[in-house]
C-alpha positions as CSV (number, residue, x, y, z in Angstrom):
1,X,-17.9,-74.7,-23.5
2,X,-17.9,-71.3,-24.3
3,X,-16.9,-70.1,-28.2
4,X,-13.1,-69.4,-29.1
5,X,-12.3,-65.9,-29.9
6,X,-11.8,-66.4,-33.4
7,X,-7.6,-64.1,-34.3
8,X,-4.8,-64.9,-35.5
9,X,-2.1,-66.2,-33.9
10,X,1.8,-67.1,-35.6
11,X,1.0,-69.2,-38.0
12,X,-2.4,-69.7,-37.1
13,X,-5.8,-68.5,-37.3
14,X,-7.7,-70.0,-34.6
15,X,-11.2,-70.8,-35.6
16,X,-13.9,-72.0,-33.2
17,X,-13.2,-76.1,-33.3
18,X,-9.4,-76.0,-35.2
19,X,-6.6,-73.7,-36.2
20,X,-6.1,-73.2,-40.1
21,X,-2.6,-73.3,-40.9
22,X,-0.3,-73.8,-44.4
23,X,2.0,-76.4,-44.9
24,X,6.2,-74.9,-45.2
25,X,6.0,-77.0,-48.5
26,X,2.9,-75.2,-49.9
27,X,4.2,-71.8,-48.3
28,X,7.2,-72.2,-49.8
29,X,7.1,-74.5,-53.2
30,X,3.3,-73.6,-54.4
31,X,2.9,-69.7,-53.0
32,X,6.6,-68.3,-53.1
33,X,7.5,-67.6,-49.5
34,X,10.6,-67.1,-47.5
35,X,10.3,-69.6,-45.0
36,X,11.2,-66.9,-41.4
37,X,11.5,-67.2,-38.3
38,X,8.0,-66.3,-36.3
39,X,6.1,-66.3,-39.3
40,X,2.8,-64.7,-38.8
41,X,-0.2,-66.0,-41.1
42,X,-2.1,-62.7,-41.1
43,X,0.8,-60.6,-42.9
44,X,-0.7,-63.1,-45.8
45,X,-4.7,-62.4,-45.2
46,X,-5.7,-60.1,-48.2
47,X,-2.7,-59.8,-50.0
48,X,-2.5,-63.9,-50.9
49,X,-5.4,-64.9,-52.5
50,X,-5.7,-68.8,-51.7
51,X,-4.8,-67.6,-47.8
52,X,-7.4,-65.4,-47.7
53,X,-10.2,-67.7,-49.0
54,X,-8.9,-70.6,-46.8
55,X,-9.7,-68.5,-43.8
56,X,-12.7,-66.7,-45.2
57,X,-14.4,-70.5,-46.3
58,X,-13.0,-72.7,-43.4
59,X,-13.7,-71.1,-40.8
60,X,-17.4,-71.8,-41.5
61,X,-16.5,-75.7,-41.7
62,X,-14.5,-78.2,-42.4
63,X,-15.1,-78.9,-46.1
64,X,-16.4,-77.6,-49.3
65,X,-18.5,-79.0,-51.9
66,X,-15.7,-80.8,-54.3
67,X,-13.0,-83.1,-53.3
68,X,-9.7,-83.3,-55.1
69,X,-9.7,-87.0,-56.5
70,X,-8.5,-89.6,-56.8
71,X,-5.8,-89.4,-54.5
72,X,-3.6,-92.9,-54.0
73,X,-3.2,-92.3,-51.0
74,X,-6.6,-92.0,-50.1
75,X,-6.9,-88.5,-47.9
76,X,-9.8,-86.5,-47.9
77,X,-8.9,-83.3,-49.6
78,X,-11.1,-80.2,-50.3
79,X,-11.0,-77.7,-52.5
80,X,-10.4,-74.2,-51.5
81,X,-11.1,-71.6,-54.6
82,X,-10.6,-68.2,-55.2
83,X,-12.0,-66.5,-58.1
84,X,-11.9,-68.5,-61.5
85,X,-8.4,-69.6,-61.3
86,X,-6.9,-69.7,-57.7
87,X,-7.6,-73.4,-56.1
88,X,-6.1,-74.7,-52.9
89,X,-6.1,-77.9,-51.4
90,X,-7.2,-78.5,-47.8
91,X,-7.0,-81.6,-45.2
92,X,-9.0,-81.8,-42.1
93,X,-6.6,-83.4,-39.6
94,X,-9.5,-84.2,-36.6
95,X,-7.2,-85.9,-34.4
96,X,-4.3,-82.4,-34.2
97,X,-7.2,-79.7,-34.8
98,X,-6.2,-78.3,-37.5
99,X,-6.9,-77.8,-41.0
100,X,-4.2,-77.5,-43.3
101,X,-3.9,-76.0,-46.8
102,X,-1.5,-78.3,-48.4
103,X,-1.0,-77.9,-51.7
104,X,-2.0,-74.2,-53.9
105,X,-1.9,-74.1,-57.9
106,X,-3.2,-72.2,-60.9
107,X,-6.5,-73.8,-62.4
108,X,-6.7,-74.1,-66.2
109,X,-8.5,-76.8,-67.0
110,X,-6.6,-79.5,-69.6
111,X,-3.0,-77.7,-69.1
112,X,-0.5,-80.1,-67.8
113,X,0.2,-77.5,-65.3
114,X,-3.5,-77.0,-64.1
115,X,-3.9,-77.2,-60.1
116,X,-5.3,-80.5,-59.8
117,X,-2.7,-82.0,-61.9
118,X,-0.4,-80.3,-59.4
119,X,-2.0,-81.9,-56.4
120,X,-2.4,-85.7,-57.4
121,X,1.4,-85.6,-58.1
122,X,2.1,-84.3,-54.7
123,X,-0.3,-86.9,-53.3
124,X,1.5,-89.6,-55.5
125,X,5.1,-88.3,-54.3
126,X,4.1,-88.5,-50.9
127,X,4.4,-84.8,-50.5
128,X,0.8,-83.7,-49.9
129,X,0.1,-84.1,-46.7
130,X,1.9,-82.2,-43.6
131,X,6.1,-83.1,-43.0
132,X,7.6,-83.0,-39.8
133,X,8.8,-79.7,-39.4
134,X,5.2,-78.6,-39.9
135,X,3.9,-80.4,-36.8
136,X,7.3,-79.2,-34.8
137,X,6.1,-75.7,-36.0
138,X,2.5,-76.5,-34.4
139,X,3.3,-77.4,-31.4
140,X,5.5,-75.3,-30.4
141,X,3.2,-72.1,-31.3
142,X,0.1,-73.7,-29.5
143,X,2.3,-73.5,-26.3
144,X,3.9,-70.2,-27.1
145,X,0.1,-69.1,-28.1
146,X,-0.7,-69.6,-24.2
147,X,2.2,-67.8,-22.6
148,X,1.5,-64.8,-25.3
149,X,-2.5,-64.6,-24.7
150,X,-3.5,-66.1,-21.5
151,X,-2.8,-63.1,-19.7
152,X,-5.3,-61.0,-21.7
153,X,-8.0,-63.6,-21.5
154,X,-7.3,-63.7,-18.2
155,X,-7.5,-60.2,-17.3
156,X,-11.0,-59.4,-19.6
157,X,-12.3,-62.8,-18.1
158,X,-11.9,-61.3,-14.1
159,X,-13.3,-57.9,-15.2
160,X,-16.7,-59.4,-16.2
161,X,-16.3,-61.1,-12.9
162,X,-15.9,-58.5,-10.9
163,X,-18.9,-56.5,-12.2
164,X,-21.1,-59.3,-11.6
165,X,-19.8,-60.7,-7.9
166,X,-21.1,-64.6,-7.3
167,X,-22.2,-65.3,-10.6
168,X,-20.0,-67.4,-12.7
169,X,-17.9,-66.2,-16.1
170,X,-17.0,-69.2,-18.8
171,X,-14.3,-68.3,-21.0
172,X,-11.3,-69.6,-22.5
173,X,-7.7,-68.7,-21.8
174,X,-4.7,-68.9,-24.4
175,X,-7.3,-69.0,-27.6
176,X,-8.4,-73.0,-26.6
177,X,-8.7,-73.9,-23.1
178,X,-11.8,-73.5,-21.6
179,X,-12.3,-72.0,-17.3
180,X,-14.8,-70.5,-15.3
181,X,-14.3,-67.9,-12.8
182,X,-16.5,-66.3,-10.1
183,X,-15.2,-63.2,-7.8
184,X,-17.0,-63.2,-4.3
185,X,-16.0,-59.9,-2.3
186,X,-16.5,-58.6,1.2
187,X,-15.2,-55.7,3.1
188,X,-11.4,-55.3,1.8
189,X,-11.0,-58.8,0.8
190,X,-11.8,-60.7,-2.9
191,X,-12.0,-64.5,-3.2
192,X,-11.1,-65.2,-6.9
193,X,-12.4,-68.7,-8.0
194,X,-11.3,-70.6,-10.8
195,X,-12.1,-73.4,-12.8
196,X,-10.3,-75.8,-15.3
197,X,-11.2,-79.0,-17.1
198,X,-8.3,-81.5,-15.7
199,X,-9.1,-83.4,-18.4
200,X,-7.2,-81.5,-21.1
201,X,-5.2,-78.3,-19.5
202,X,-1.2,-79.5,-19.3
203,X,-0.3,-78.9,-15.9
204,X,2.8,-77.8,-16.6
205,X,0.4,-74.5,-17.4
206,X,-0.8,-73.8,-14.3
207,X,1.5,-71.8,-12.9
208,X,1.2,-69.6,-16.3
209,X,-2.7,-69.6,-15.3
210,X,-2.4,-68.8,-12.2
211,X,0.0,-65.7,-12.9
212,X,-2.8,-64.9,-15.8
213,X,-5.0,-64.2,-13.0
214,X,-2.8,-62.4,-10.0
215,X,0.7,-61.5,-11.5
216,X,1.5,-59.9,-7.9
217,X,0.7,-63.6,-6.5
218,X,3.1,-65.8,-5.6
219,X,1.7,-69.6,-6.6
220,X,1.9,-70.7,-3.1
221,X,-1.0,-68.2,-2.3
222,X,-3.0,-70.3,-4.5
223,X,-5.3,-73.2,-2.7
224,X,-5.6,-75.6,-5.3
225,X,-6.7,-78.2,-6.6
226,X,-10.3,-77.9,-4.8
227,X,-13.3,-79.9,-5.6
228,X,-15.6,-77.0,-4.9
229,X,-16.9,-74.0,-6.8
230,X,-18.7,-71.7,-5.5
231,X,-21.6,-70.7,-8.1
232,X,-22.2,-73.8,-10.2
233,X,-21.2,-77.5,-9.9
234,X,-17.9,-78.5,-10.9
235,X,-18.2,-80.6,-13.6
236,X,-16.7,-83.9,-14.6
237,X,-13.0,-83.8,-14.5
238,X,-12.6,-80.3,-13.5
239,X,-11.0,-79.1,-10.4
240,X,-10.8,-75.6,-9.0
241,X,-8.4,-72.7,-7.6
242,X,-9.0,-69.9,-4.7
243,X,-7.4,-67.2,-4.2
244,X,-7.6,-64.7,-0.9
245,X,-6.3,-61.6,-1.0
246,X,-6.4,-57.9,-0.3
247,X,-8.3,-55.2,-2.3
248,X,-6.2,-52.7,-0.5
């Protein structure tokens, strides 16, 4: 699979294995922000001090070197720190992709204010982990986040092709989903190949893919799905697209 782009996206930044996002309790409660429409998490990268170290440290991995304990409920939370005083509390949620900074406080150790103190009362309250909203807020923006980019992707991903005619280009389109595509010219006409894992790309996308590719193409000029590919092997659970058409 080729690597993700790393960028930010709405409230997002998309890191090679998992988007790092804030909770609307933490961005609101713990960091003082107006909850808005189409919030982007990059107008907070530098300014906020926890949001910048939760993208500076996580997108390396997953996890830290301390855990906030002991938690009741029994979550694996990381620390996130920033300077002497600035601590954050993260939550690797495998199964969504996504780490989440869920909880932010001011550290001064023995205060009955101090950050950690802050974060086991969340976690007692129930309040720690993400809410609803937050996962309405995610999926909504990972399918707005493939309308926005794909065409971009797409676009780079066919120049490369084109400079290089039979040989086969692995990239991913809208920041997470994975294609190949191989260009095959002769005379005045361009075959434009391309390949998708079944497995995981909606289908509902693939008319949004297909106009990625060929916005002058109407998705009936499109012969898919094909179980052939011109330069490599499909793999397993992956089906490809041709399309014909006129360089003039």
């Amino acid at each position: 699979m080729p690597p993700v782009r790393e960028r930010f996206h709405r409230g997002s930044f998309i890191a090679a294995q998992y988007d790092l996002r804030v909770t609307r309790r933490c961005l609101s409660d713990d960091l003082g922000r107006r909850l808005v429409e189409n919030f982007e998490l990059e107008d907070l990268y530098g300014s906020v001090e926890i949001v910048t170290a939760l993208v500076n440290q996580r997108r390396q991995g997953p996890t830290g070197t301390r855990q906030v304990t002991p938690l009741t409920s029994g979550h694996e939370m990381w620390v996130v720190s920033y300077g002497n005083n600035h601590r954050g509390a993260t939550w690797h949620q495998v199964t969504q992709r996504v780490i989440w900074l869920c909880a932010y406080g001011w550290h001064r150790s023995g205060e009955e204010d101090d950050a950690f103190n802050h974060f086991r009362a969340l976690d007692a309250a129930g309040e720690l982990v993400p809410a609803a909203d937050d996962y309405d807020d995610l999926f909504r923006e990972r399918d707005e986040r493939f309308a926005d980019l794909a065409s971009g992707d797409a676009q780079q991903l066919l120049t490369d092709a084109r400079n290089a005619p039979g040989v086969a280009f692995d990239g991913r389109i809208g920041g997470e989903h994975g294609v190949a595509v191989t260009v095959e010219a002769a005379d005045d006409l361009e075959a434009l190949w391309v390949a998708v894992d079944g497995t995981t790309f909606p289908p509902d996308w693939v008319g949004t893919l297909f106009a990625a590719f060929a916005p002058g193409a109407a998705f009936s000029d499109w012969e898919w799905p094909s179980s052939t590919f011109p330069s490599r092997d499909l793999r397993e659970g992956e089906w490809s697209a041709l399309l014909h058409h006129s360089l003039q």
